[in-house]
C-alpha positions in Angstrom: 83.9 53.4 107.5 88.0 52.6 108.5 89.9 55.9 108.0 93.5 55.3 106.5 95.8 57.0 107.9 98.1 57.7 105.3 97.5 61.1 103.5 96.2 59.5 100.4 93.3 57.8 100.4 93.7 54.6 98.4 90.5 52.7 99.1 88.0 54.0 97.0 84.8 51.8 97.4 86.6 49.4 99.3 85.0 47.2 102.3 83.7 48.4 104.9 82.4 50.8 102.3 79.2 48.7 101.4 76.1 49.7 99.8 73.3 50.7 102.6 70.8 49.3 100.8 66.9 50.3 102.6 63.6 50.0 100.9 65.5 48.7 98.1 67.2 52.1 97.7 70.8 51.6 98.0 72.9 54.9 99.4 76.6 55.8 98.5 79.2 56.7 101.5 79.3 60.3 101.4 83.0 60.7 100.1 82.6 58.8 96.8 81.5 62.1 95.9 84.8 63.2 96.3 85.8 60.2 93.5 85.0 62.1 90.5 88.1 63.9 89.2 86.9 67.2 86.6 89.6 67.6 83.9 89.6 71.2 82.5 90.7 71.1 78.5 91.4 74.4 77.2 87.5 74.7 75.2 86.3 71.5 77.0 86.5 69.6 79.8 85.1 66.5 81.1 85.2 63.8 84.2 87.8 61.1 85.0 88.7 59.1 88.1 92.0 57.9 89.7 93.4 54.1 89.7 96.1 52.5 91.5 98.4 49.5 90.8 100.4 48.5 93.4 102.0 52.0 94.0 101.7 53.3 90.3 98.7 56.1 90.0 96.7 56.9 86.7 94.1 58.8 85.9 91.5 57.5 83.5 89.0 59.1 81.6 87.7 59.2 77.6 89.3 59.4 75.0 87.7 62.5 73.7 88.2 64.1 76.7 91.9 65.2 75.9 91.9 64.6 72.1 90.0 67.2 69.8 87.2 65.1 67.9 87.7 66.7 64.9 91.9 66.9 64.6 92.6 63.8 66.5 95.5 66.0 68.2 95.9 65.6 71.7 95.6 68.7 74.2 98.6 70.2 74.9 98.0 70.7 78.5 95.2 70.2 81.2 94.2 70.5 84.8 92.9 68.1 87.3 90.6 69.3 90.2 90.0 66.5 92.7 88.0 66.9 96.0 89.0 66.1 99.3 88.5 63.0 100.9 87.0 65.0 103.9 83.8 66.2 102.0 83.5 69.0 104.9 86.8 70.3 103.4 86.8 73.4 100.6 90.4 72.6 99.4 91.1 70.6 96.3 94.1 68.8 94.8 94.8 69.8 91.6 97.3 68.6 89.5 98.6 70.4 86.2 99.3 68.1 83.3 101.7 68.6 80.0 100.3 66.7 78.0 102.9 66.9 75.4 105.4 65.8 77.5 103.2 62.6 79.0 102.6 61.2 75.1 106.5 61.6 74.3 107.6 59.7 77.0 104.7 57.3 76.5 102.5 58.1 80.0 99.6 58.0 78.3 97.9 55.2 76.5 94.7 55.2 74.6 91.9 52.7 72.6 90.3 54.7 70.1 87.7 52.4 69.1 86.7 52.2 72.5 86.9 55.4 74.0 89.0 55.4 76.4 92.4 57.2 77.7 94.8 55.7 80.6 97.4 58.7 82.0 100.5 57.6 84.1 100.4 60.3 86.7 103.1 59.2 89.0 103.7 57.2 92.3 102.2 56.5 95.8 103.9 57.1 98.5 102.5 56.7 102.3 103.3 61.0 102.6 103.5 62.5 98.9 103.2 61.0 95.1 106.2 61.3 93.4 104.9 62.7 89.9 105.5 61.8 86.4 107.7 64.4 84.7 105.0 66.7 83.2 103.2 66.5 86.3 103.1 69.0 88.4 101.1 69.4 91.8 99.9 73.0 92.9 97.7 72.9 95.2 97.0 69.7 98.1 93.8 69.2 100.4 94.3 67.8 103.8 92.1 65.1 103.5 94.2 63.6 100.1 92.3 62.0 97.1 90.3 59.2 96.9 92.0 56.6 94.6 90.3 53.4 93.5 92.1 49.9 93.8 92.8 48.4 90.5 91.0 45.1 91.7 87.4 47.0 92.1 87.5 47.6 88.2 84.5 45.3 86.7 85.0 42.9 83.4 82.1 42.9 81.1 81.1 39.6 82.0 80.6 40.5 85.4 77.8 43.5 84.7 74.2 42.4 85.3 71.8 43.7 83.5 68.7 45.6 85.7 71.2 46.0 87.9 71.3 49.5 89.6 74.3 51.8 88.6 75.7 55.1 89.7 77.4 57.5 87.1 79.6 60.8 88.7 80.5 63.5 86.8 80.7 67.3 85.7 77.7 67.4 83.7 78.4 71.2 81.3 76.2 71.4 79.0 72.3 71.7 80.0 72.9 73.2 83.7 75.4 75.5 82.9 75.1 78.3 84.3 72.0 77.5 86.2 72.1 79.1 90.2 71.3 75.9 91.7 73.8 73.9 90.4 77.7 74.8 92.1 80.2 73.8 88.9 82.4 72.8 90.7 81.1 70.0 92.5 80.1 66.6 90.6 76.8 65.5 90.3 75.4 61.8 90.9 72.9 60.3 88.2 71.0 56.7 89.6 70.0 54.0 86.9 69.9 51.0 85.9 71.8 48.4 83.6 69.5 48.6 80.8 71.4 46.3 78.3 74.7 44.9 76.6 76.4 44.6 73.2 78.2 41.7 72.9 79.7 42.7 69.6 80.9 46.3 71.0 81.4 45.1 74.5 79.9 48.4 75.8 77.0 48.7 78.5 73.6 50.5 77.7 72.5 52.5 80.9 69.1 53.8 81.9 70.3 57.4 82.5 71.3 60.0 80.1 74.7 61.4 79.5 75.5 65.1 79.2 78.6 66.9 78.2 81.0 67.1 80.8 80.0 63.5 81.9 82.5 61.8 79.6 84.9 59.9 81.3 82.6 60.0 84.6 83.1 56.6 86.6 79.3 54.1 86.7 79.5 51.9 89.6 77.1 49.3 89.3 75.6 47.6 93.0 76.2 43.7 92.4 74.0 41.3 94.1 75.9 41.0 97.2 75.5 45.0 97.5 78.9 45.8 97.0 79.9 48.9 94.5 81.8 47.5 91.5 83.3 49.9 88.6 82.3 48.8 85.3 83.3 51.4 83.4 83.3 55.1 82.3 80.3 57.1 80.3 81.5 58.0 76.8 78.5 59.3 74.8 74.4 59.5 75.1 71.9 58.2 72.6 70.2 60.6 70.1 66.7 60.0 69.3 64.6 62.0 67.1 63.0 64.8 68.3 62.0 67.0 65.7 62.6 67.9 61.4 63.7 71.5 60.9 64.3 73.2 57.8 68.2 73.7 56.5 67.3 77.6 55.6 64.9 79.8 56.6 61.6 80.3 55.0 61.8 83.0 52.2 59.8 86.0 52.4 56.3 86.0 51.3 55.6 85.9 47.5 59.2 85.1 47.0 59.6 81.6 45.3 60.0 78.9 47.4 63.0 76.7 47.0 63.3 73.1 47.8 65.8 72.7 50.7 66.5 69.4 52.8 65.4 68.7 56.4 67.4 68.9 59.2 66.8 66.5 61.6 67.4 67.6 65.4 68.3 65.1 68.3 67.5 64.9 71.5 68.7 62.5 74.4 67.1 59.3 74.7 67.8 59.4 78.5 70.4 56.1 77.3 73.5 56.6 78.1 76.8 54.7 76.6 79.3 52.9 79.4 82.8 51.9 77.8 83.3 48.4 80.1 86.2 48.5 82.5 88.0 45.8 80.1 89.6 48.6 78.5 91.1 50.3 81.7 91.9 47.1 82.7 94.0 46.4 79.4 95.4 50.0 79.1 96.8 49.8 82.6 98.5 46.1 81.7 100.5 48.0 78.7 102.5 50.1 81.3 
């Protein structure tokens, strides 16, 4: 593929970088795995991915991501950890965020209903980004980040259904911890467009989302093979996997109260894909 040479990489996904698509198996250039950005939330974390708009550069991600579920309240701080373009490179970009600072000044937009966060990070410039106040770079990679053109973002109208899909991410919870799995590197999970909600506007994909995958970009591989974003994973779907007691059994011979069931869930392998109308309509409101 065509090598920019500015320091920044702005053309995520963009042509030449087509689908290689061989015994229907389609293959990803191997720097789209630098694409996935991991956020690190002070008791959480999850994925996002850079935009740009003409020279403007945001980071988007879910909702959740950066607000508590519970409280609503917005972290006061977090860290972005973005690969090098150059996959052969060990250095990263990372970018230190006050949070507190982005939501007075009004960098950061959100749609709660859908699940999804838009963050003003600065500008693009052909040898530096000029950040947002709040923003603070610490460390840079040689090869520069990989930032995706506003005009790859997918409407909901435009997502096939069977179509196949790729989801990037930081996946936490499940491979944790595991010796085989390097946490700081994203993962990729293949699927498929397995159906739509026209009353939601959200997209159903064949592949099952962890923690740490919120916010991940899904690309979807549209009929002329070309990678499309359609949106970002925000939550899995539970299905039933077994009834366990609230309490504990009492001891034997002891009477045995009535207590209610709880039911435990398990992931359907479906995951939940927020469509790319929302980025595209946060974006619009700076």
């Amino acid at each position: 593929m065509t090598r920019p040479t500015l320091l920044l990489a702005a053309a995520l996904l963009a042509a030449p970088i087509l689908a290689r698509v061989a015994a229907a198996q389609a293959y990803l250039p191997a720097d789209n795995l630098a694409y996935p950005v991991q956020i690190v939330v002070s008791g959480g974390g999850g994925t996002g991915f850079f935009v740009r708009r003409e020279r403007d550069l945001f980071l988007v991600t879910a909702r959740h991501v950066l607000f508590d579920a519970q409280t609503g309240r917005l972290a006061s701080e977090f860290t972005l950890r973005a690969l090098s373009k150059d996959i052969k490179e060990s250095l990263v970009t990372v970018f230190h965020v006050n949070a507190g600072q982005m939501q007075e000044t009004r960098q950061i937009r959100i749609d709660e209903v859908r699940d999804v966060a838009v963050v003003r990070l600065g500008t693009l410039r052909p040898e530096r980004i000029d950040t947002t106040p709040g923003v603070v770079i610490s460390e840079r990679s040689k090869g520069g980040i990989i930032v995706a053109p506003f005009d790859y973002l997918t409407r909901y109208a435009d997502v096939d259904v069977s179509s196949q899909i790729f989801m990037f991410g930081y996946p936490s919870v499940g491979v944790a911890g595991y010796a085989q799995i390097d946490p700081t590197r994203p993962l990729v999970r293949g699927g498929i467009v397995a159906g739509l909600n026209a009353v939601l506007k959200t997209i159903i994909i064949d592949a099952p989302v962890n923690h740490g995958n919120s916010g991940g970009p899904v690309v979807q591989l549209s009929r002329t093979n070309r990678l499309r974003i359609i949106g970002i994973a925000t939550q899995y779907i539970p299905v039933p996997e077994d009834v366990l007691p609230a309490k504990p059994p009492a001891a034997a011979g002891a009477a045995q109260p009535s207590s209610p069931a709880v039911l435990a869930l398990g992931n359907s392998g479906y995951g939940v894909v927020a469509s790319a109308d929302a980025i595209i309509d946060l974006i619009a409101m700076f």
